[in-house]
Backbone as a printed PyTorch tensor [residue, N CA C, xyz], in Angstrom:
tensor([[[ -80.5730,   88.8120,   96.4950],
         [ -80.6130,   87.4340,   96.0570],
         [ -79.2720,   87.0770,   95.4160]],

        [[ -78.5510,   85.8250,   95.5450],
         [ -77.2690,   85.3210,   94.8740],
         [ -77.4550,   85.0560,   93.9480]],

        [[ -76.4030,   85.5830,   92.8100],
         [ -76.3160,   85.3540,   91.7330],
         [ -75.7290,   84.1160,   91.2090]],

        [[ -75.0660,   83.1140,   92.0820],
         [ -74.6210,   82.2700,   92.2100],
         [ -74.8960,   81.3770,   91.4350]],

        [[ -74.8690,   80.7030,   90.8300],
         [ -75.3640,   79.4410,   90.1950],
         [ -74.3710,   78.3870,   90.3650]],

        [[ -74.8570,   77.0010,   91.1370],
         [ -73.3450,   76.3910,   91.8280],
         [ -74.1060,   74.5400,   90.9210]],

        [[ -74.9650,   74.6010,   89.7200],
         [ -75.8260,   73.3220,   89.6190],
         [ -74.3180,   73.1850,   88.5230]],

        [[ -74.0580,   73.8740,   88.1010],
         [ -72.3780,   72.6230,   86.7830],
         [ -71.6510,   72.1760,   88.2150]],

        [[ -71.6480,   73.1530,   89.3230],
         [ -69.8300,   72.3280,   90.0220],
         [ -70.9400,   70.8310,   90.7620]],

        [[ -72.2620,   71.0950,   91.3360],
         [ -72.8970,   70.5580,   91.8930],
         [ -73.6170,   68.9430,   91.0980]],

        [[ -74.1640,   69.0790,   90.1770],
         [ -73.8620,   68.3260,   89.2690],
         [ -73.0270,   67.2390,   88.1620]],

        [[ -71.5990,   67.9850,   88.6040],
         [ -70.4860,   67.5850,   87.8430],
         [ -70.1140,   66.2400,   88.5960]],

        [[ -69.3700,   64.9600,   87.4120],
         [ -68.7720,   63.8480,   88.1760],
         [ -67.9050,   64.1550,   89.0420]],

        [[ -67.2550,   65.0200,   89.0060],
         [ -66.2040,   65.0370,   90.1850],
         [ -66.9470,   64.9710,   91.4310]],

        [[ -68.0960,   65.6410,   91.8280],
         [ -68.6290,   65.8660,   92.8800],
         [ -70.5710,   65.1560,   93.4760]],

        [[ -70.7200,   64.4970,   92.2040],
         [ -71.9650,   64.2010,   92.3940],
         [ -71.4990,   62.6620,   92.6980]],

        [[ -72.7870,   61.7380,   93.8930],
         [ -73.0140,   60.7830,   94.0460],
         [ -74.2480,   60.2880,   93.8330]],

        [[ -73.7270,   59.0600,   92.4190],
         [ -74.8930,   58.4180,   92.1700],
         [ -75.1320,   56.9690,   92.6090]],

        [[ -75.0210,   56.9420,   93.8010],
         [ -75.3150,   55.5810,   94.4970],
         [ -76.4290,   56.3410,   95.8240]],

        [[ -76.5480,   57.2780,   95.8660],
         [ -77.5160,   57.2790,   97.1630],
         [ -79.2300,   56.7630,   96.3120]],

        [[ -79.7150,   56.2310,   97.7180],
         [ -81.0650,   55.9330,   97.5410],
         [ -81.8800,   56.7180,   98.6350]],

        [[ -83.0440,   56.6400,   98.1560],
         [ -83.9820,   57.0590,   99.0860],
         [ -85.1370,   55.9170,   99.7290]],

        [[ -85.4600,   55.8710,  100.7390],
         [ -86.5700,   54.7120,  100.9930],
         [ -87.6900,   55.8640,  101.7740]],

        [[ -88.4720,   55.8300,  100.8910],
         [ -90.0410,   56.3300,  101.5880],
         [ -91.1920,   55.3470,  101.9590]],

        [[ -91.8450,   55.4800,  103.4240],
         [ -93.0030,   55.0020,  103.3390],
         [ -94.3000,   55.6520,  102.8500]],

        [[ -94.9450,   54.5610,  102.1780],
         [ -96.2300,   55.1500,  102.5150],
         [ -97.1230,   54.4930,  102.7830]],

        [[ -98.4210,   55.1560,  103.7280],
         [ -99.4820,   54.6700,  104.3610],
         [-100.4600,   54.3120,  103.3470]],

        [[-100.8750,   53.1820,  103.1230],
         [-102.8300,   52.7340,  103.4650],
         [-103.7410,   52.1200,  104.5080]],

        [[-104.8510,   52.6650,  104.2820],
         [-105.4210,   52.2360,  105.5290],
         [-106.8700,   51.3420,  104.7060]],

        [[-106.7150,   50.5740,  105.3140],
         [-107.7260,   49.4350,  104.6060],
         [-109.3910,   49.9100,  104.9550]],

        [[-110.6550,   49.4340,  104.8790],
         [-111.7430,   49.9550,  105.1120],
         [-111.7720,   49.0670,  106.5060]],

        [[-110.8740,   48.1320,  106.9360],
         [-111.1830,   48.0030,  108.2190],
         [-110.4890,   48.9340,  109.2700]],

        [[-109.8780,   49.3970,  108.7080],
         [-109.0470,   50.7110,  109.6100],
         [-107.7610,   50.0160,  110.2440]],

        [[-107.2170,   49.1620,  109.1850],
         [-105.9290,   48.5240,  109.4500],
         [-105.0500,   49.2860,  108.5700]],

        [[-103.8620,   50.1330,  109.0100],
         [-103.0370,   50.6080,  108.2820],
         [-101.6070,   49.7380,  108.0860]],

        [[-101.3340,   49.9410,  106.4440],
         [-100.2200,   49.2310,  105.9910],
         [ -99.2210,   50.0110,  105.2310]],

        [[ -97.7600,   50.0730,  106.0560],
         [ -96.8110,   50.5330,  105.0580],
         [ -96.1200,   50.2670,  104.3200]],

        [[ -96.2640,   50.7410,  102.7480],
         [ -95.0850,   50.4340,  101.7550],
         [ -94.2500,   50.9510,  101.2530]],

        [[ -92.8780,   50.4690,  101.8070],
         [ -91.8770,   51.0310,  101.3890],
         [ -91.3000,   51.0490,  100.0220]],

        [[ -90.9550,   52.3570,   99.1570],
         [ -90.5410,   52.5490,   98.2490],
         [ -89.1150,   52.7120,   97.8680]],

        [[ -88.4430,   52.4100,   97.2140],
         [ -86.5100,   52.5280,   97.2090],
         [ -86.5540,   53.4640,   95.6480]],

        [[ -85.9790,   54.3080,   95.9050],
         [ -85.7930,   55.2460,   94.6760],
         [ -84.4740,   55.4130,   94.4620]],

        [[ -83.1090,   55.5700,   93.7780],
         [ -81.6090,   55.8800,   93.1570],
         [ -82.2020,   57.1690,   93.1490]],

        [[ -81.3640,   57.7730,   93.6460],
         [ -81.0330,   59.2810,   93.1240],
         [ -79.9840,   60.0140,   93.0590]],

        [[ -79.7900,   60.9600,   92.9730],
         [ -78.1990,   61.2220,   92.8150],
         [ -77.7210,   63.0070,   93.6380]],

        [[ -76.8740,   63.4160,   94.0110],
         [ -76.7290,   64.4150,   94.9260],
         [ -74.6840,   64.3980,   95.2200]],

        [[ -74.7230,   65.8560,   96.2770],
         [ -73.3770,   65.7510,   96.1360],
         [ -73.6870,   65.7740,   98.2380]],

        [[ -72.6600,   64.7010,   98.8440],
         [ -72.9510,   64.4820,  100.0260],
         [ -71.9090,   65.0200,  100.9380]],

        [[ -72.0150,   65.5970,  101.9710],
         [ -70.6070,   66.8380,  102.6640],
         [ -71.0220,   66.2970,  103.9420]],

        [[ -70.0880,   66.2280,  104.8300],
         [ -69.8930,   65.7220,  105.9530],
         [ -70.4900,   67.4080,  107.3010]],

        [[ -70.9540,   66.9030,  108.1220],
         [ -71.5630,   68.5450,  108.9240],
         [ -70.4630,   68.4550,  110.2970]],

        [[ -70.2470,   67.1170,  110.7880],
         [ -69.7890,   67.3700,  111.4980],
         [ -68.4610,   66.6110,  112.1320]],

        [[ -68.7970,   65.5880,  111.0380],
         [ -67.6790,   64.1470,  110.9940],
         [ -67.9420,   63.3600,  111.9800]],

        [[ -67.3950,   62.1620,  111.9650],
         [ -67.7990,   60.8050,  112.8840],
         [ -67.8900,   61.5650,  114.3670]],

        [[ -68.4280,   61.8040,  115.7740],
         [ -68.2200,   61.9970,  116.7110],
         [ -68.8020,   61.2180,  117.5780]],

        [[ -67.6120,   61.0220,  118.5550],
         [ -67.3890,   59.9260,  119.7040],
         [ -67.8160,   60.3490,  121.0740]],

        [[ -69.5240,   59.9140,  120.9430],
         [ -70.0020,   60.4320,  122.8030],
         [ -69.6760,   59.3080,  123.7300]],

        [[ -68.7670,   59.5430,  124.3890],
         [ -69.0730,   58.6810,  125.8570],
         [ -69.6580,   58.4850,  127.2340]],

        [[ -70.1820,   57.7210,  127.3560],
         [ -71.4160,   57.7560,  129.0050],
         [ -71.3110,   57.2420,  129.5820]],

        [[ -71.3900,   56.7250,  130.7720],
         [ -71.3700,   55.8370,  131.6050],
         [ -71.4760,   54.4530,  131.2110]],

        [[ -72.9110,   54.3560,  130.5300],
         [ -73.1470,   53.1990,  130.0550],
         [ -72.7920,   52.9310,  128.5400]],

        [[ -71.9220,   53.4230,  128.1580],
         [ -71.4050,   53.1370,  127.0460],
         [ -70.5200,   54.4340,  126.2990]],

        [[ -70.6170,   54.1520,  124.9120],
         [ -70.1400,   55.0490,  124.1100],
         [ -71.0480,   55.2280,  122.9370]],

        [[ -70.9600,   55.9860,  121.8540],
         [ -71.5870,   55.7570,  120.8310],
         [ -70.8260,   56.5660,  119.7550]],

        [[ -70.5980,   56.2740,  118.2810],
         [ -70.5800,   57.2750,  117.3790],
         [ -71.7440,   57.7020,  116.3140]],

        [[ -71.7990,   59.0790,  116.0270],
         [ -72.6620,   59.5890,  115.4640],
         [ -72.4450,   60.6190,  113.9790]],

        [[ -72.5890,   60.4450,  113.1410],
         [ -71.9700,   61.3840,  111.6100],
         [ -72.9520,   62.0260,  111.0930]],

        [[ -73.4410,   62.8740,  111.4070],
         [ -74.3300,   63.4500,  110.6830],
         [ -73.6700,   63.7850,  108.7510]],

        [[ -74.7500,   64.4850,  108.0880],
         [ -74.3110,   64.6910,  106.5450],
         [ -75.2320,   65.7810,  105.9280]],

        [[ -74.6060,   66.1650,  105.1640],
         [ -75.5530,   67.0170,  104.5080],
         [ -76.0000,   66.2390,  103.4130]],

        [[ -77.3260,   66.6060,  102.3450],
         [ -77.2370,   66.1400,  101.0750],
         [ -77.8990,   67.0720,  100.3270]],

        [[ -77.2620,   67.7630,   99.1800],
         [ -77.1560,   68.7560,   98.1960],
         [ -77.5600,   67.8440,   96.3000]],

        [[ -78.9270,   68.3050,   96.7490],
         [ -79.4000,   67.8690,   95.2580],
         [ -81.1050,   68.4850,   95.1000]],

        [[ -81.6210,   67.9240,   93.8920],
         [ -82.5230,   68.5020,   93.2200],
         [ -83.5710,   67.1420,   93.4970]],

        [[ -83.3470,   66.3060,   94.1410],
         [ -84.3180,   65.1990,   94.2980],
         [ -85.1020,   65.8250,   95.5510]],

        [[ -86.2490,   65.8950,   95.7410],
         [ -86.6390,   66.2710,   96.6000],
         [ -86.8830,   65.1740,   98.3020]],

        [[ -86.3720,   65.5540,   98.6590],
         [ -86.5100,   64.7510,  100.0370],
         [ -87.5930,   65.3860,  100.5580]],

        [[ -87.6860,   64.7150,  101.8300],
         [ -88.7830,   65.0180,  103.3440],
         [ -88.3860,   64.8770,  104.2210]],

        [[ -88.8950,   65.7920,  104.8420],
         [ -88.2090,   65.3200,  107.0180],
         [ -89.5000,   64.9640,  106.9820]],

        [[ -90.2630,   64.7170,  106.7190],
         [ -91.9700,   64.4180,  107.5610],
         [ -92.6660,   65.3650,  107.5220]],

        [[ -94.4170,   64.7390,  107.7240],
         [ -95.0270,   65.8760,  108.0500],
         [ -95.9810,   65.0520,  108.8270]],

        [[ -97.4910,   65.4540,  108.8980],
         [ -98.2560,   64.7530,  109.1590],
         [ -98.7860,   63.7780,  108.9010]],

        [[ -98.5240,   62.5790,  109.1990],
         [ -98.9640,   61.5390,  108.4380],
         [ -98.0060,   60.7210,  107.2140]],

        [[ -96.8440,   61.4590,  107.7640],
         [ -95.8040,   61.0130,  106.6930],
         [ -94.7980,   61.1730,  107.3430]],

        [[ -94.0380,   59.7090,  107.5620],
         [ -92.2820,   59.8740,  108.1960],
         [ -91.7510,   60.1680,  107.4660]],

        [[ -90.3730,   60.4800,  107.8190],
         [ -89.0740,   61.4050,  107.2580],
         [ -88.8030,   60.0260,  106.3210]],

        [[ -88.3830,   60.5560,  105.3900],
         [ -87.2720,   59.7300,  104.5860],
         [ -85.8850,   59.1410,  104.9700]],

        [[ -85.6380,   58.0130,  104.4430],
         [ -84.1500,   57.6870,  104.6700],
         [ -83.1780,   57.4880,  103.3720]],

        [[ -81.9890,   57.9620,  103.8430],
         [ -81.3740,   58.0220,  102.9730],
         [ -80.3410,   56.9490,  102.6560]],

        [[ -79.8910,   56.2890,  101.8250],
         [ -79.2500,   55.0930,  102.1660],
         [ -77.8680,   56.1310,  101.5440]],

        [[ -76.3940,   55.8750,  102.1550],
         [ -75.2680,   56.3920,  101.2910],
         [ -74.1930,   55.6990,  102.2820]],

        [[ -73.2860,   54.4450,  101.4690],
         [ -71.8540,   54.3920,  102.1020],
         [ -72.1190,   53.5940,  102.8690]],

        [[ -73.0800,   52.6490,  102.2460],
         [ -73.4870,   51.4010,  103.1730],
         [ -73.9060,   51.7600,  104.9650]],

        [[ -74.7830,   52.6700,  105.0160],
         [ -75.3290,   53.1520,  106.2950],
         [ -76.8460,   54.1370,  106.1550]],

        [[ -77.3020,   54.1840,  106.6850],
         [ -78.9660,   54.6200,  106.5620],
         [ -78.7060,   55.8770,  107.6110]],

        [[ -79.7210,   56.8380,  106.6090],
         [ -79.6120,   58.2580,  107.6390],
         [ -81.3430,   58.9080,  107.4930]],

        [[ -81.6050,   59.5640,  108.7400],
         [ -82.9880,   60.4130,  108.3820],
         [ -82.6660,   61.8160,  108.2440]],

        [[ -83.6030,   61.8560,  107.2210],
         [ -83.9840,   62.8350,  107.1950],
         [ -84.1820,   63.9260,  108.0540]],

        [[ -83.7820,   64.9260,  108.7610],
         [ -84.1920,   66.0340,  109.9350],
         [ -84.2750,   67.1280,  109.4430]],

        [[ -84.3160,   67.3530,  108.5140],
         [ -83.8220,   69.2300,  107.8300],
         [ -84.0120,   69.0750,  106.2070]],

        [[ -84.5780,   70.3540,  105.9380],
         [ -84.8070,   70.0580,  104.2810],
         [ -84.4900,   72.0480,  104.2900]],

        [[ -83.8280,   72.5060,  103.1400],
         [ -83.8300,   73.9450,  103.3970],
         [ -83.6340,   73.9730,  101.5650]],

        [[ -84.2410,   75.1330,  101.4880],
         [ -84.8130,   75.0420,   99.7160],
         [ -83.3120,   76.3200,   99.5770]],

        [[ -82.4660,   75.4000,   98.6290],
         [ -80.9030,   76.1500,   98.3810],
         [ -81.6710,   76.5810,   96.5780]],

        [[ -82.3110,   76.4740,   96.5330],
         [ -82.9510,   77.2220,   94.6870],
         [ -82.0010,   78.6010,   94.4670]],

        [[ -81.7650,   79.1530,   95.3520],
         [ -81.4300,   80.6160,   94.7560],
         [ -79.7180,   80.0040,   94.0690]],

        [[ -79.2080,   79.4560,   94.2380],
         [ -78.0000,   78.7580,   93.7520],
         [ -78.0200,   77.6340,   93.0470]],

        [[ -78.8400,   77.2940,   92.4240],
         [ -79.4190,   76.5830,   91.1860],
         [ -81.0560,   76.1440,   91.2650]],

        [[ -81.2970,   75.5780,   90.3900],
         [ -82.5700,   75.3840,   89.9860],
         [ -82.9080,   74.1370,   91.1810]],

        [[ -83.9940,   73.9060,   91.2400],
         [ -84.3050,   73.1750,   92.5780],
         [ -83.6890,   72.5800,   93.1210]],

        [[ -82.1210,   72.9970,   93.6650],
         [ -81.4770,   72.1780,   95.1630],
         [ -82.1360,   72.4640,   95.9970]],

        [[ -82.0240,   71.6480,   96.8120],
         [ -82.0340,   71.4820,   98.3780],
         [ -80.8390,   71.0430,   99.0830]],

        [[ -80.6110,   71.2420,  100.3370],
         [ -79.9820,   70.7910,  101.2200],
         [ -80.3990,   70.0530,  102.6860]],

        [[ -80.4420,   69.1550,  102.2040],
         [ -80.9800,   68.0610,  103.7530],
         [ -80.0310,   67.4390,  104.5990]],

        [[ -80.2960,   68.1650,  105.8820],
         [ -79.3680,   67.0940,  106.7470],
         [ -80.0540,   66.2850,  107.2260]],

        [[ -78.9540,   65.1500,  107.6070],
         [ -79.0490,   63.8380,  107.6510],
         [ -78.7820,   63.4200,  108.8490]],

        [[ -79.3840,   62.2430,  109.8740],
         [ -78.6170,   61.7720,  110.9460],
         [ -79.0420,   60.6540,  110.7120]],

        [[ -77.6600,   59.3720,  111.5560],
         [ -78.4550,   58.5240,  111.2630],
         [ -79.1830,   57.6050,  112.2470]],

        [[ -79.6960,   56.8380,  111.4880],
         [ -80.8020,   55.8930,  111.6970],
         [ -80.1980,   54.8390,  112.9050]],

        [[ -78.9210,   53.9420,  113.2810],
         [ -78.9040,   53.3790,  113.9450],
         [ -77.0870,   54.2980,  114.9100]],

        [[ -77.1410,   54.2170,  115.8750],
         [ -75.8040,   54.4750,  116.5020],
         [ -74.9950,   53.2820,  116.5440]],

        [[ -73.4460,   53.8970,  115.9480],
         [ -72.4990,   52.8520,  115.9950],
         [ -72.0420,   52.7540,  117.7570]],

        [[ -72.4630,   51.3790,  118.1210],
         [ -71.9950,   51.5310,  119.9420],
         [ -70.3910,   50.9910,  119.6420]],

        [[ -69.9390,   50.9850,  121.1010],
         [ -68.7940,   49.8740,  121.3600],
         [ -68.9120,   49.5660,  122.8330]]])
């Protein structure tokens, strides 16, 4: 197990961002069996690393760019489960989901690391 403890550099202003949000839904289902979702917006704060940087697919019928991200914090995210979509992450004026959640605890007290893709493709 690592002895590591990375929550002061991870934590610290130099490296933490406190402008990300989170938007979760959640389900009710009425007694007529009409389901309604409400979305929740939460601030949270994390340190955000790039996985693979902006990349430029081109196709026939177009192009697209795509940035995936990591996000390194103690807020707990979701990729989904049953009955529950992935979270989005708002950061840098652009929306990302949730796909990956991996429990980084052994290097501080409840991080995680979630990658991120996002939510709409930049075309041209």
């Amino acid at each position: 197990m690592p002895s590591l403890n990375v929550s002061r550099v991870l934590l610290s202003r130099e490296f933490v961002d406190r402008t990300l949000v989170c938007l979760r839904n959640a389900q009710t289902v009425s007694e007529g069996g009409i389901a309604t979702n409400t979305q929740t917006s939460t601030p949270f704060f994390g340190v955000v690393t790039s996985d693979r940087g902006d990349v430029l697919t081109r196709l026939a019928q177009g192009s697209h760019v795509t940035g995936t991200i990591y996000v390194h914090s103690q807020f707990a995210l979701s990729a989904g489960a049953a009955g529950q979509d992935a979270d989005i992450v708002q950061w840098n004026g652009r929306q990302f989901t949730v796909t990956d959640v991996n429990n980084y605890s052994t290097y501080g007290a409840g991080f995680t690391c979630a990658r991120c893709e996002p939510v709409s493709l930049q075309g041209s």
